[in-house]
C-alpha positions as CSV (number, residue, x, y, z in Angstrom):
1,X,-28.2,-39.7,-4.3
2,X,-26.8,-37.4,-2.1
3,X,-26.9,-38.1,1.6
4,X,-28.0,-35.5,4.0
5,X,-24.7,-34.8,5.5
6,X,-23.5,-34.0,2.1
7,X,-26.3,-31.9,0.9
8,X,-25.6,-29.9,4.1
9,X,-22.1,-29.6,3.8
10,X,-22.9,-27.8,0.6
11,X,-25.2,-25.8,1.6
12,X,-23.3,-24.9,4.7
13,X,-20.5,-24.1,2.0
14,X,-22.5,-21.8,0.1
15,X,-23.8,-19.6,3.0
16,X,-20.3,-19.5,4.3
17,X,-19.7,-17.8,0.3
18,X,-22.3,-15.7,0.6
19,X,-21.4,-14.4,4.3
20,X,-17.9,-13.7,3.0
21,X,-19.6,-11.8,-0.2
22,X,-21.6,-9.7,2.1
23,X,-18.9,-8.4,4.7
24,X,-17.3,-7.2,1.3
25,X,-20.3,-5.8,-0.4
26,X,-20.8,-4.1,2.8
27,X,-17.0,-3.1,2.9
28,X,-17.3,-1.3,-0.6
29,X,-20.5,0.1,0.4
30,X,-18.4,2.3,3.9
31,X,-15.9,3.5,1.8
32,X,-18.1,4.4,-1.0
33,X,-20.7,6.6,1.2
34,X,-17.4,8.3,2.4
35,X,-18.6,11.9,2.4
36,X,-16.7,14.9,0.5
37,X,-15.4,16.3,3.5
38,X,-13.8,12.7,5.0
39,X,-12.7,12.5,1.8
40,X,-11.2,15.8,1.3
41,X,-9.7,15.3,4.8
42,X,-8.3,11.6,3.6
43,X,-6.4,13.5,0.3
44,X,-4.8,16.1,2.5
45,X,-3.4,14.0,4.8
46,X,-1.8,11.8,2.1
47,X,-0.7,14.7,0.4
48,X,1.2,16.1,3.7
49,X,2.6,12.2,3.9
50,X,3.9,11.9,0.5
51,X,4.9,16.0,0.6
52,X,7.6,14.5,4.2
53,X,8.6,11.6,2.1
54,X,9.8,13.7,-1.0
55,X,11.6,15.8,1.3
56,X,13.4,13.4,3.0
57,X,13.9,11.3,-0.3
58,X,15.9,15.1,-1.4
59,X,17.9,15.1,1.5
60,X,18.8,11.8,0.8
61,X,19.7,12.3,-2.8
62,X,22.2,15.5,-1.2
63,X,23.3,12.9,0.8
64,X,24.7,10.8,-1.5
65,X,25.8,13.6,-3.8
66,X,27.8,15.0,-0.6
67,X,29.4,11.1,-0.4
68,X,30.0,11.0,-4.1
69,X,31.9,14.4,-3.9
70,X,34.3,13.8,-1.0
71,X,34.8,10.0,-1.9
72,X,35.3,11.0,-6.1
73,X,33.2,8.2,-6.9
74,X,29.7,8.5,-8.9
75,X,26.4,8.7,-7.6
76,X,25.7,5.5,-9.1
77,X,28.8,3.8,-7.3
78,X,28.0,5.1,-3.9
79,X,24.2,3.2,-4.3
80,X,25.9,-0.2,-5.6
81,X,29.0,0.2,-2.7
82,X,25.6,0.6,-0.1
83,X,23.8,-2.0,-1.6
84,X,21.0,-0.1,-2.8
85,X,19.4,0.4,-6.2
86,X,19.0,3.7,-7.6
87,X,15.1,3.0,-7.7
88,X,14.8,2.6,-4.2
């Protein structure tokens, strides 16, 4: 038989669960009653972010063109010499 230290252990166990469950139900629940507008708001934003880091991924690509040029090596060569991968 279970003593009654044990039995609540367990139960203490499973409201500490259920707490946990419920901050994240509840978490879901914010982000989903995100109105249009927030929302709209939220995808602009990103869009601006990832708009500044394609533009200063190009420049960076020029970059190592520029390098490649004056140094006659390859694009490719430049990266490995830098210690960077071409996916990067």
């Amino acid at each position: 038989m279970s003593s009654p230290e044990n039995l609540h252990a367990v139960i203490q166990g499973s409201i500490d669960s259920l707490l946990v469950k419920k901050a994240a139900l509840e978490e879901e629940a914010a982000l989903q009653s995100m109105d249009a507008e927030t929302a709209s708001i939220s995808i602009k934003k990103h869009m601006a972010q990832l708009h500044d880091y394609n533009k200063a991924r190009d420049d960076a690509q020029k970059l190592f063109g520029l390098i490649a040029e004056r140094t006659g090596e390859t694009i490719k060569s430049v990266y490995d010499r830098m210690g960077i991968e071409m996916d990067d």
